[in-house]
RODREN-30613 format. One line per field, with one value per atom (N, C-alpha, C): residue number from 1; chain; y, x, z. Coordinates in Angstrom, 2 decimals, decimal comma. Each point is the difference from the previous one (the first is absolute). Example, Ala and Ser with C-alpha at 12.3 -4.5 7.8 and 13.67 -1.06 7.14 Angstrom:
BEGIN
k: 1:1:1:2:2:2 $
c: A:A:A:A:A:A $
v: -5,69:1,19:1,20:1,05:1,19:1,09 $
u: 13,19:-0,89:0,90:-0,35:0,82:-0,77 $
w: 7,80:0,00:0,00:-0,72:0,06:0,73 $
! end
This chain:
BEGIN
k: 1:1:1:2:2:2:3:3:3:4:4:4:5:5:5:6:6:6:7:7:7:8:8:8:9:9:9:10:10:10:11:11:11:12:12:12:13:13:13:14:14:14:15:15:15:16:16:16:17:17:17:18:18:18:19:19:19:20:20:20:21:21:21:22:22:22:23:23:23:24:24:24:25:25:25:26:26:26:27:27:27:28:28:28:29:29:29:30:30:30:31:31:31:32:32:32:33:33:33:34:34:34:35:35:35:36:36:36:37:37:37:38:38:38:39:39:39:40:40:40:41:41:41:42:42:42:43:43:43:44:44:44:45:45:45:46:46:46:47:47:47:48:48:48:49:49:49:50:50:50:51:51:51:52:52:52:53:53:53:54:54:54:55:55:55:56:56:56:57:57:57:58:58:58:59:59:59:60:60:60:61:61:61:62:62:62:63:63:63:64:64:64:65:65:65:66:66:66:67:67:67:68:68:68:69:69:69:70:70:70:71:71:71:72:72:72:73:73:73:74:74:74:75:75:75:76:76:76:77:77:77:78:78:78:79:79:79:80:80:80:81:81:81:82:82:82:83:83:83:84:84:84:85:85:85:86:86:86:87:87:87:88:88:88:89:89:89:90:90:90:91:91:91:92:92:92:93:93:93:94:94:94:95:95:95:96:96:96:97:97:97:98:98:98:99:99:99:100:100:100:101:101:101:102:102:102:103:103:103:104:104:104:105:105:105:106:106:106:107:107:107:108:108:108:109:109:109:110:110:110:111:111:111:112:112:112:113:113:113:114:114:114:115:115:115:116:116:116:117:117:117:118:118:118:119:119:119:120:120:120:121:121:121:122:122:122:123:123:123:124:124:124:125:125:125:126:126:126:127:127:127:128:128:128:129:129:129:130:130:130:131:131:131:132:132:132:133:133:133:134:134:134:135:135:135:136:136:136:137:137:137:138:138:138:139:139:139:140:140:140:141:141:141:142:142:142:143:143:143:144:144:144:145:145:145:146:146:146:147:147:147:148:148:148:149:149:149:150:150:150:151:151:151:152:152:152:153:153:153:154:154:154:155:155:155:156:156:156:157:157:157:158:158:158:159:159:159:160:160:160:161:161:161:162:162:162:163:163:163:164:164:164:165:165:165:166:166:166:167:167:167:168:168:168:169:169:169:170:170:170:171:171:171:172:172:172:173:173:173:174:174:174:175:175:175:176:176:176:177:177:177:178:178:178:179:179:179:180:180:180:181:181:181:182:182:182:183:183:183:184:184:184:185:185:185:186:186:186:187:187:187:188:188:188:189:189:189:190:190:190:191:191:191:192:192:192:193:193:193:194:194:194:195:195:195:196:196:196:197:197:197:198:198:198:199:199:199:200:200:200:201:201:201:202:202:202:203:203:203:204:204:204:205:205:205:206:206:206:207:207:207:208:208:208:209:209:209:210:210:210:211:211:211:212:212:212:213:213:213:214:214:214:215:215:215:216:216:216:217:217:217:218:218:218:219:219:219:220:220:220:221:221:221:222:222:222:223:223:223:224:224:224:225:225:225:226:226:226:227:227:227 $
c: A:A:A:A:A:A:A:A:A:A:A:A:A:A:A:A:A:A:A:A:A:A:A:A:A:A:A:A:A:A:A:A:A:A:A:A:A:A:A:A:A:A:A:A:A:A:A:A:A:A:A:A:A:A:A:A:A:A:A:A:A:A:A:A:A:A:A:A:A:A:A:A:A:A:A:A:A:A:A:A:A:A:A:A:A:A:A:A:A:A:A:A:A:A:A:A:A:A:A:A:A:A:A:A:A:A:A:A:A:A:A:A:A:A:A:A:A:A:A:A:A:A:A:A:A:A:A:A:A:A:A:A:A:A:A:A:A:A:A:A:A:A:A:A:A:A:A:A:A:A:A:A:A:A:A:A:A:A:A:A:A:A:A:A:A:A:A:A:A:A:A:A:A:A:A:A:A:A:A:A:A:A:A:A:A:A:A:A:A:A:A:A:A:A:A:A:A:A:A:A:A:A:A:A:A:A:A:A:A:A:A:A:A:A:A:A:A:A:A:A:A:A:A:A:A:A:A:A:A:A:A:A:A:A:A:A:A:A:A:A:A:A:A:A:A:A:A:A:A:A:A:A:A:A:A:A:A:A:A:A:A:A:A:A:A:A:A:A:A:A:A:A:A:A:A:A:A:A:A:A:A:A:A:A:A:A:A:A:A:A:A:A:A:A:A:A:A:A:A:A:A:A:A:A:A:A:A:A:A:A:A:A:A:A:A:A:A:A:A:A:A:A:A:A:A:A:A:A:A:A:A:A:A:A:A:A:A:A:A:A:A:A:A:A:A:A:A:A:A:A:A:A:A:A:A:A:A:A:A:A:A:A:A:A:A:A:A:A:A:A:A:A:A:A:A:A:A:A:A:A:A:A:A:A:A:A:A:A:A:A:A:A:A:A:A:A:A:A:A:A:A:A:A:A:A:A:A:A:A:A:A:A:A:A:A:A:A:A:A:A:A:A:A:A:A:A:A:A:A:A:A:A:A:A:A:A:A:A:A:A:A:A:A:A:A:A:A:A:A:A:A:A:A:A:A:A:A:A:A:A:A:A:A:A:A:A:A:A:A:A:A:A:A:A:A:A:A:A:A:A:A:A:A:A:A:A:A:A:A:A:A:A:A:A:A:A:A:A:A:A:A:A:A:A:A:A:A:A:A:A:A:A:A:A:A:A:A:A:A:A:A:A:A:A:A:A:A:A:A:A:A:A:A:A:A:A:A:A:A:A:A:A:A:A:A:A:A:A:A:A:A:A:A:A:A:A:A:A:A:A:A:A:A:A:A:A:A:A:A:A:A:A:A:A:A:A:A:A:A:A:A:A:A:A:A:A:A:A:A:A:A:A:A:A:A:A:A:A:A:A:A:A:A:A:A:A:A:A:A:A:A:A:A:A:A:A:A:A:A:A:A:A:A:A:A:A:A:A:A:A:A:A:A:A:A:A:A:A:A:A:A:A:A:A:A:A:A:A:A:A:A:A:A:A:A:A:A:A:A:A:A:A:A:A:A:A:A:A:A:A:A:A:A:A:A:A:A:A:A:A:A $
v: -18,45:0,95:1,09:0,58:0,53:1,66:0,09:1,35:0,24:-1,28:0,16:-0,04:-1,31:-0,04:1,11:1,17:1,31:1,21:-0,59:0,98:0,92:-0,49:0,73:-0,18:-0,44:-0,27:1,45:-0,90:0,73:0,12:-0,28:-0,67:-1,33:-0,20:-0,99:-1,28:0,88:-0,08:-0,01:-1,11:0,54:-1,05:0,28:0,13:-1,14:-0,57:-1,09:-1,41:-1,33:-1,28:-0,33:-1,01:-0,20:-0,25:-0,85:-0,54:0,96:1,43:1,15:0,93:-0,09:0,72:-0,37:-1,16:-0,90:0,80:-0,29:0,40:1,06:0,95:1,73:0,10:-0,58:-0,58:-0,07:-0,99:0,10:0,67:0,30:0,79:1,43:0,53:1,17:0,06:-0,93:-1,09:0,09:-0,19:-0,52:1,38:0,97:1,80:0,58:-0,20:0,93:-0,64:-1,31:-0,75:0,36:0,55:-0,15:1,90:0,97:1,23:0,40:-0,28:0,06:1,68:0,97:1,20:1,12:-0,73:0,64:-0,16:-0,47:-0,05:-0,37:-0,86:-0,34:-0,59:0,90:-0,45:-0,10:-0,91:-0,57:0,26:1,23:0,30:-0,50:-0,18:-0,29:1,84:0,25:0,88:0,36:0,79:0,13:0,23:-0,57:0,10:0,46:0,64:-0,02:-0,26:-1,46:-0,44:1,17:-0,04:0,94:-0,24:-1,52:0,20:0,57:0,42:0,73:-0,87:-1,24:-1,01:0,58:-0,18:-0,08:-0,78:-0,23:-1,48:0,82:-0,74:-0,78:-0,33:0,60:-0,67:-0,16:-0,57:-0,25:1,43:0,74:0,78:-0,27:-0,25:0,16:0,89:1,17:1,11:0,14:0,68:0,11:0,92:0,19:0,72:-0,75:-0,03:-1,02:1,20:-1,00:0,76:1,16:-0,41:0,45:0,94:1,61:1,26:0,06:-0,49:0,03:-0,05:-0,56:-0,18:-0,67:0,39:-0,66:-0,74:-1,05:-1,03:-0,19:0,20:-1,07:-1,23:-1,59:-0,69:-0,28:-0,46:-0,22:-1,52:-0,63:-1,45:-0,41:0,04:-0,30:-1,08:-0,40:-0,86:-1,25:0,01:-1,63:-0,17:0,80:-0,21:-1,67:-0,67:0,36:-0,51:-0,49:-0,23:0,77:1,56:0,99:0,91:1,03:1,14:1,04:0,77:1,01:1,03:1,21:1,16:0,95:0,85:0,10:1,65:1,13:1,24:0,39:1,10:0,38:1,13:1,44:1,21:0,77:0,77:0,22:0,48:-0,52:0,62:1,05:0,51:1,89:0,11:-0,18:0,69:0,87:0,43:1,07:-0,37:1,02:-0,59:0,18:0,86:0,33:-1,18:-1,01:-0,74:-1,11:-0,45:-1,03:-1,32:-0,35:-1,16:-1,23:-1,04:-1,83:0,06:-0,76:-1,18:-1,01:-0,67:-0,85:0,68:1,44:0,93:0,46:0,07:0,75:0,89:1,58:1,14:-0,31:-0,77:0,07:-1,25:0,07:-0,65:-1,77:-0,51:-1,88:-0,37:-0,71:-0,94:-0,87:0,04:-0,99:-0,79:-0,08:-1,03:-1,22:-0,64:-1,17:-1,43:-0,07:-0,67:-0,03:0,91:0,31:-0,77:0,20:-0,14:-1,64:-1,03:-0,98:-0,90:0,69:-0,70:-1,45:-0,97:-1,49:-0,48:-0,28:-0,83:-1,07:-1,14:0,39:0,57:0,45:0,66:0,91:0,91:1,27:0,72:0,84:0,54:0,92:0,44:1,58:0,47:-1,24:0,45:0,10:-0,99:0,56:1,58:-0,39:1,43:1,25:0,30:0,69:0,51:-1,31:-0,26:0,65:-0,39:0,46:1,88:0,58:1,52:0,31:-0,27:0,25:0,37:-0,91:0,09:0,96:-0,17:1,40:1,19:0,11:1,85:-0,06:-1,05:0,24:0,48:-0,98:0,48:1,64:0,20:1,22:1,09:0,31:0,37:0,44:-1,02:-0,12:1,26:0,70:0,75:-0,21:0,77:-0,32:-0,72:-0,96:0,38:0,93:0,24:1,32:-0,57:0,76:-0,37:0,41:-0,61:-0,09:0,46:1,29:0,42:-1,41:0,48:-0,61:-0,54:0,80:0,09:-0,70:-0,10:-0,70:-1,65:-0,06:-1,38:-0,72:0,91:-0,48:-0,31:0,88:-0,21:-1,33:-0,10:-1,40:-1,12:-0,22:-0,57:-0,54:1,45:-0,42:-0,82:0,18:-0,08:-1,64:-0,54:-1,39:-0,61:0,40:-0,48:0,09:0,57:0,13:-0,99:-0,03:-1,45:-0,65:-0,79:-0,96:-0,24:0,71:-0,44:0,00:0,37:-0,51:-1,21:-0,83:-0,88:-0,87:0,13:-1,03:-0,02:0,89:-0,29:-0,48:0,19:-0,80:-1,28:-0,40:-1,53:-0,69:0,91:-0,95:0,21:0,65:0,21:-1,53:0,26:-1,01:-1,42:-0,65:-0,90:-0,13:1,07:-0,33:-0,29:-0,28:0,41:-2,03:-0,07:-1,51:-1,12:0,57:-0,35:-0,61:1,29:-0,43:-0,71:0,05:-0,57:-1,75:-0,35:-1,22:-0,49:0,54:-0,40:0,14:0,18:-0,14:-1,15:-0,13:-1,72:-0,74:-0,15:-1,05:-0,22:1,00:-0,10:-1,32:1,20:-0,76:-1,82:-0,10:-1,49:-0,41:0,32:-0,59:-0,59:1,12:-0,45:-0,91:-0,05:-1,00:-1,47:-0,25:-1,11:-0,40:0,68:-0,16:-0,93:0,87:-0,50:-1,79:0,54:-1,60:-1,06:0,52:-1,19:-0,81:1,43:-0,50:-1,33:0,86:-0,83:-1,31:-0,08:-1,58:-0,61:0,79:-1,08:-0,40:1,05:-0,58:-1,02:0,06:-1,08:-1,04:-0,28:-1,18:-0,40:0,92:-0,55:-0,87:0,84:-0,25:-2,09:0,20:-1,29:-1,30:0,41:-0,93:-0,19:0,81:-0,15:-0,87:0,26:-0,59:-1,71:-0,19:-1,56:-0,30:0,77:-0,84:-0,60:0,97:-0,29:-1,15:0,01:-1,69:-0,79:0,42:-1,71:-0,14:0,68:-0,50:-0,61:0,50:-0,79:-1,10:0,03:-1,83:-0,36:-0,10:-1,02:0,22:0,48:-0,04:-1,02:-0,02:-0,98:-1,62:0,56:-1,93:-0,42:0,56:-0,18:-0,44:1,03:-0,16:1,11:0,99:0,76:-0,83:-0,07:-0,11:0,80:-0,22:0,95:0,34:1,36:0,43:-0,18:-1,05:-0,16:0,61 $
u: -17,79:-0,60:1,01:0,10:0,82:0,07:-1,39:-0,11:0,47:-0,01:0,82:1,53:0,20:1,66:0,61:-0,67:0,77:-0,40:-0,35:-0,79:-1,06:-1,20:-0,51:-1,39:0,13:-1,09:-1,41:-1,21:-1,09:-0,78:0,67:-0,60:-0,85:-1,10:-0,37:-0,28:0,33:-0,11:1,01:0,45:0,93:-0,25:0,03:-0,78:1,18:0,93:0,65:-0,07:-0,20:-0,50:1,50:-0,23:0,82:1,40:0,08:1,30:0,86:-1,08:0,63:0,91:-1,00:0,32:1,70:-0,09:1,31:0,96:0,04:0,74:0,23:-0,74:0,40:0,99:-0,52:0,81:1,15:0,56:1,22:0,74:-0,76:0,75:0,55:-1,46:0,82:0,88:0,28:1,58:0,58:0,19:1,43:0,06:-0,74:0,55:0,19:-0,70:0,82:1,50:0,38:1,24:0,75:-0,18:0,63:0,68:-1,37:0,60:-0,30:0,85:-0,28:-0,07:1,01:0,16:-1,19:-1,20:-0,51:-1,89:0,48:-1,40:-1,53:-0,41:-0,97:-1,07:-0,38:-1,43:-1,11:-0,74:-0,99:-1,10:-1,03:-1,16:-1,64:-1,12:-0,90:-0,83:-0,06:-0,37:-1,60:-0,75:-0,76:0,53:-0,48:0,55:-1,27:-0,01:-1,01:0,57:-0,28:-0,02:-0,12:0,55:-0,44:-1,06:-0,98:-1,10:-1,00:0,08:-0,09:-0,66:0,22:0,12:0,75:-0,42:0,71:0,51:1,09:0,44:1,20:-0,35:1,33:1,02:0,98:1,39:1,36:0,65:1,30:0,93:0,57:0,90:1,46:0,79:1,58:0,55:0,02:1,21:1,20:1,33:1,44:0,39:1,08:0,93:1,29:-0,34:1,71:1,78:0,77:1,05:0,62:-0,38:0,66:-1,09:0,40:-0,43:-1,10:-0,37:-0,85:-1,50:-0,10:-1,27:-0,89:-1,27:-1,01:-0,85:-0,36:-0,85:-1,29:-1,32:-1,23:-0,21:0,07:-0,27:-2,06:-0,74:-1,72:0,24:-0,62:0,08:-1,48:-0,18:-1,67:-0,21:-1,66:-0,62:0,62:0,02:0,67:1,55:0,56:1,30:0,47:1,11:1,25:-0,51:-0,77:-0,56:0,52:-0,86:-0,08:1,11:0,96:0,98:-0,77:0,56:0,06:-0,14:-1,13:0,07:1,04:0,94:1,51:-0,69:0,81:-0,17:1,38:0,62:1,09:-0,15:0,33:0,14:1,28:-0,35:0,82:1,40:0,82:1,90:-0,10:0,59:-0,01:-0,93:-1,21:-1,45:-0,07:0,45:-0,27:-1,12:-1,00:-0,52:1,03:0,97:0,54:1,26:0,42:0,85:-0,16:0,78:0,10:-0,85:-0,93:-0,70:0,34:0,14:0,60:-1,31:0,77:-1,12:-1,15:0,88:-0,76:-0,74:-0,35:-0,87:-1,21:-1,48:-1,04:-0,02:-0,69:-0,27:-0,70:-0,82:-0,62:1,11:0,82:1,29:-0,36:-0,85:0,33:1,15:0,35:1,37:-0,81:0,52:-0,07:1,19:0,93:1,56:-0,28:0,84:-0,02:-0,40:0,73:-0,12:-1,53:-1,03:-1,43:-0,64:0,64:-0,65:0,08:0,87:0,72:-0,30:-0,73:-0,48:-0,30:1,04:-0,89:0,18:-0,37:-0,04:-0,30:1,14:0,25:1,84:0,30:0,91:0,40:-0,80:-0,06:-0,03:0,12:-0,37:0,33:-0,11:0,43:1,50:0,93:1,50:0,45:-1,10:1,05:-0,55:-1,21:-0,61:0,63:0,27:0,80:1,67:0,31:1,59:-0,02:-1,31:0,20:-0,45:-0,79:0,00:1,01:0,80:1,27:1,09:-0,26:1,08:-0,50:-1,67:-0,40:0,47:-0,28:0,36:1,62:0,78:1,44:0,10:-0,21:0,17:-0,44:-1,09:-0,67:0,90:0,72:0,38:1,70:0,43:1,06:0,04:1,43:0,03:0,08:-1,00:0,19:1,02:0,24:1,28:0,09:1,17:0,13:-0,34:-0,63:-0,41:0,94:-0,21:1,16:-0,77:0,95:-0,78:0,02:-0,56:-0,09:1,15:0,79:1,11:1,29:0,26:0,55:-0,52:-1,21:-0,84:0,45:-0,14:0,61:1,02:1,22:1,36:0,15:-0,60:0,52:-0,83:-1,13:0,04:0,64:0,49:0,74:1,35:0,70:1,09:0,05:-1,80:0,03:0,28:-0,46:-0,30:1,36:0,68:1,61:1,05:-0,92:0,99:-0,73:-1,30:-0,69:0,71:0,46:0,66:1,59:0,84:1,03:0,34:-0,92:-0,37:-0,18:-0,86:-0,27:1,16:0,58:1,38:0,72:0,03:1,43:-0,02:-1,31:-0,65:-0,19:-0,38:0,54:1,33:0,95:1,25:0,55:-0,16:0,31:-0,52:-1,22:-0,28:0,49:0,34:1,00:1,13:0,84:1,68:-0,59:-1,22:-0,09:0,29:-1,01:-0,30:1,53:0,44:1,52:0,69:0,23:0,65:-0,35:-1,08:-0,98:0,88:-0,40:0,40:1,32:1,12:1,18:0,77:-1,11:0,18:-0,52:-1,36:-0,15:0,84:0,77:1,05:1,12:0,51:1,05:-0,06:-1,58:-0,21:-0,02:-1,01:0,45:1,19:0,69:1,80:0,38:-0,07:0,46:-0,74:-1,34:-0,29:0,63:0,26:0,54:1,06:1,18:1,04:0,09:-1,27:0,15:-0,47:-1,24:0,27:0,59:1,28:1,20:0,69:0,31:0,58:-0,02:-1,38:-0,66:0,20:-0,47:0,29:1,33:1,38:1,12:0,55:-0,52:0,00:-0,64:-1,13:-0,32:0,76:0,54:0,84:1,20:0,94:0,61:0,22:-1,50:0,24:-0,19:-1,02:-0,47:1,49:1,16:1,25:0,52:-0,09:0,87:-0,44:-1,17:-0,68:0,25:-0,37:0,51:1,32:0,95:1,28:0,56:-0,90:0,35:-0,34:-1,41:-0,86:1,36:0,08:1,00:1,61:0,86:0,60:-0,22:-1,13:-0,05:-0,48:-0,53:-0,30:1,57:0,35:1,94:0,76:-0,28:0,88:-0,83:-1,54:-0,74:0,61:0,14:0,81:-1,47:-0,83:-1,16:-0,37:0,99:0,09:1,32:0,12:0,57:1,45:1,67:0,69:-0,27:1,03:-0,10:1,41:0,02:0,71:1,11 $
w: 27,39:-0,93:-0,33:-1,27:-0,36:0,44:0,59:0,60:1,25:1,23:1,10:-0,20:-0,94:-0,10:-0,35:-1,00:-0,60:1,54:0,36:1,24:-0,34:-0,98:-0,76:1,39:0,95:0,75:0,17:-0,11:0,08:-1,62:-0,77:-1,51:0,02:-0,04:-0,22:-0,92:-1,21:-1,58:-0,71:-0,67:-0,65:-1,63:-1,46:-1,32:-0,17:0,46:-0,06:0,16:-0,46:0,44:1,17:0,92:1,26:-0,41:-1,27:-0,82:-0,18:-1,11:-0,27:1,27:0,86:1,43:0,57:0,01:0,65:-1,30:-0,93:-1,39:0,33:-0,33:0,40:1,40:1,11:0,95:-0,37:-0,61:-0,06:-0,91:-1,03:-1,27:0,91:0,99:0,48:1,27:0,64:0,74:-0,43:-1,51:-0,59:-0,63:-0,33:-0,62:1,37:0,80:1,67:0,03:-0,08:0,03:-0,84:-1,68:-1,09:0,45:0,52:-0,16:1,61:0,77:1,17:0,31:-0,90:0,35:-0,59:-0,62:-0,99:0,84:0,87:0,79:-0,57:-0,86:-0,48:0,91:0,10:1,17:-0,78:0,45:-0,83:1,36:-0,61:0,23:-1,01:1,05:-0,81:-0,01:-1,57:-0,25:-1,10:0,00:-1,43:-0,79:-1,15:-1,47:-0,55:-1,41:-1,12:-1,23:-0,51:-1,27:-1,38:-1,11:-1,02:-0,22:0,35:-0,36:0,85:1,33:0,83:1,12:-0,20:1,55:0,57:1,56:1,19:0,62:0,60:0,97:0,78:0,95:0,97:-0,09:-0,30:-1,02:1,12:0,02:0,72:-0,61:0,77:-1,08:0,96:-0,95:0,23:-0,13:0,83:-0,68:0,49:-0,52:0,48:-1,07:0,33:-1,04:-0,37:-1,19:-0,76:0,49:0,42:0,27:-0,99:-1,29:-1,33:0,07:0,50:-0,35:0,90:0,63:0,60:-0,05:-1,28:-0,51:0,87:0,48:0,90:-1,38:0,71:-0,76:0,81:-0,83:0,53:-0,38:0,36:-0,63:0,42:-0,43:0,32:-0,40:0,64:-0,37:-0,03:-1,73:-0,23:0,80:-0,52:0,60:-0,43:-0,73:-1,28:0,45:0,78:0,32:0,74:0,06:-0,99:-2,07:-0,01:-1,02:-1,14:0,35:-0,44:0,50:-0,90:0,37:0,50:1,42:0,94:-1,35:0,60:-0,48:0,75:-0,83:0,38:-0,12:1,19:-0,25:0,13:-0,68:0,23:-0,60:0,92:-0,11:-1,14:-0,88:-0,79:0,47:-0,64:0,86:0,12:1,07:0,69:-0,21:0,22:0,15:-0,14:-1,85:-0,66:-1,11:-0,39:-1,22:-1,11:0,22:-1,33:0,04:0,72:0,48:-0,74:-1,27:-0,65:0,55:-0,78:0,63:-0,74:0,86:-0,93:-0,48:-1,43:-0,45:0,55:1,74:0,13:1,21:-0,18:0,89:-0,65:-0,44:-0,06:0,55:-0,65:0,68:1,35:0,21:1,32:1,15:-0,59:1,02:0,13:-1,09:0,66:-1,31:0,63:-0,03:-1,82:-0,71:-1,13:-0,84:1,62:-0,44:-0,61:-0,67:-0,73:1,57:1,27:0,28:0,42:0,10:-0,14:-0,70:-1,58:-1,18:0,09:0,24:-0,34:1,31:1,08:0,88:0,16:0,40:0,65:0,78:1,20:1,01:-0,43:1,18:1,15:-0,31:-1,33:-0,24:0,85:-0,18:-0,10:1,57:0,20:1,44:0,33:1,37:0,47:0,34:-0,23:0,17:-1,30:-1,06:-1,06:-0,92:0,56:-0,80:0,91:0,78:0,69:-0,12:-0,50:-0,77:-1,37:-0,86:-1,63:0,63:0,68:0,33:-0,07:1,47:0,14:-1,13:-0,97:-1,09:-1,09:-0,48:-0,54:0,38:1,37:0,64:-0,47:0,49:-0,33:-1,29:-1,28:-1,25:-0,57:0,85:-0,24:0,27:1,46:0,62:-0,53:-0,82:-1,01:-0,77:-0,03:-1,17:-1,30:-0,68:-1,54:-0,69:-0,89:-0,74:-1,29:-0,06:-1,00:-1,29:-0,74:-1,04:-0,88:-1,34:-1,24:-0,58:-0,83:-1,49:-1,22:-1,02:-1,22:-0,46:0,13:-0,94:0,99:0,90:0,76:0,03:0,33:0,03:-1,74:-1,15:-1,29:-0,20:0,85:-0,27:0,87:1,05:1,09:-0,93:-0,87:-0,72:-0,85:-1,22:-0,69:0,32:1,57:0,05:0,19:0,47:0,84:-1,75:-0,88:-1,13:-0,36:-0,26:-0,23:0,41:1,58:0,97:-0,75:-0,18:-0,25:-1,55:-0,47:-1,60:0,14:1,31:-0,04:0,30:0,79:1,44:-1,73:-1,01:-0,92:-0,72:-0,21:-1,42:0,74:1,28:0,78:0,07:0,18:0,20:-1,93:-0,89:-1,49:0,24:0,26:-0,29:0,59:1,11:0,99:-0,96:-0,26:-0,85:-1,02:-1,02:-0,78:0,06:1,26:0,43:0,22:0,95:-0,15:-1,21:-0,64:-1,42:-0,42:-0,48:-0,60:0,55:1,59:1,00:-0,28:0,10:-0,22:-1,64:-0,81:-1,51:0,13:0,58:-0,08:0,51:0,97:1,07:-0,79:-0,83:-1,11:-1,11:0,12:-1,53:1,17:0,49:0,83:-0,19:0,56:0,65:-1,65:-0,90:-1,07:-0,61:0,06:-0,24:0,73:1,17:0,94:-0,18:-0,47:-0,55:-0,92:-1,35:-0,83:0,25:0,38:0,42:1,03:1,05:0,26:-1,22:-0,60:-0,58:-1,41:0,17:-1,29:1,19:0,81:0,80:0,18:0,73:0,17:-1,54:-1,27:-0,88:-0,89:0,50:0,20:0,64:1,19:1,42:-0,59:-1,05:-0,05:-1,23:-0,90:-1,45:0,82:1,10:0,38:0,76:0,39:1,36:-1,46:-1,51:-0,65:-0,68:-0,59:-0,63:1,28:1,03:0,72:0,20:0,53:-0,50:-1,14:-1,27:-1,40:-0,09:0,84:0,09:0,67:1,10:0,70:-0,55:-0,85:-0,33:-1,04:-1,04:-0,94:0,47:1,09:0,57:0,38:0,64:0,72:-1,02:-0,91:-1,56:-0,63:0,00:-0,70:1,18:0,94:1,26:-0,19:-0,27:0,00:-1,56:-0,83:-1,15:-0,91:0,11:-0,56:-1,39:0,02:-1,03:-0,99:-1,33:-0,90:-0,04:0,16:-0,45:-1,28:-0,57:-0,93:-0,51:-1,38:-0,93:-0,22 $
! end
């Protein structure tokens, strides 16, 4: 039972079917394993639903290394099915202290890996992993912002490359172009020429046969002298 194995002993009840139980089991094994320094102890605690049910809920809490943010995870009834209701206290526990996006005024968690929830995907090392990297980004200093007129000029200037980058490239196609039509001239000529050639070579070999046949008919004494 998942209440002795967490050492939750003296619960008798727990809003989980036996399958689920084993599951939570290990999902919270493998986040004590994943953040060994961050102490996630998993207590059975009361909860109240927004709709103002009561239950028995498993809670996971720790603090992520990055800033020290403490986390509640609640692992509804429908869990792993269903995504953990996530609490996380606003950074520097100031009200006046910049609050994330993926924070509500009353502090639950509404991160994408929440939203996007599926098992048996899904679980408590990686939803733990995508926090982690929220608080980091958060935690990030601004980058400096660009006026107008800077953001226009680095425009204009991409547009400037972007139209040298093209004339260089017709330029370049035209240097082909000509290059190309100068080799078809070439080869033209050079056909030409062979085939004066070849049909010299053949005037040549047919004078030279006419020339024998008419000898050997002058030696068989088959042509007529001339008077």
């Amino acid at each position: 039972m998942v209440a002795s194995s967490l050492g939750l002993g003296g619960h008798t009840y727990l809003p989980y079917p036996q399958a689920a139980c084993r599951e939570i089991e290990h999902h919270h094994l493998s986040l004590s394993a994943a953040f060994p320094s961050s102490s996630f102890e998993a207590t059975l605690s009361p909860f109240t639903h927004d709709d103002g049910r009561d239950a028995i809920l498993v809670n996971a809490a720790g603090t992520l290394p990055v800033a020290g943010s403490h986390v509640s995870v609640w692992l509804v009834e429908a869990y792993p099915h269903a995504p953990p209701i996530v609490f996380m206290p606003v950074p520097g526990g100031s009200e006046t202290a910049r609050r994330p996006a993926y924070i509500d005024s009353s502090g639950a968690v509404t991160a994408p890996y929440l939203r996007h929830w599926r098992w048996p995907e899904s679980d408590l090392v990686g939803l733990v992993q995508s926090l982690e990297v929220l608080v980091r980004l958060h935690h990030q200093p601004p980058m400096p912002q660009q006026s107008g007129e800077e953001c226009a000029t680095r425009e204009v200037r991409r547009l400037d490359d972007a139209g040298t980058d093209t004339e260089r490239a017709l330029r370049a196609l035209r240097d082909d172009k000509d290059r190309l039509e100068q080799e078809l001239q070439m080869v033209s000529i050079k056909e030409a020429e062979l085939r004066d050639a070849v049909a010299a070579e053949r005037r040549a070999v047919e004078r030279e046969a006419a020339e024998v046949a008419l000898d050997r008919a002058l030696q068989a004494g088959r042509l007529p002298l001339c008077r």
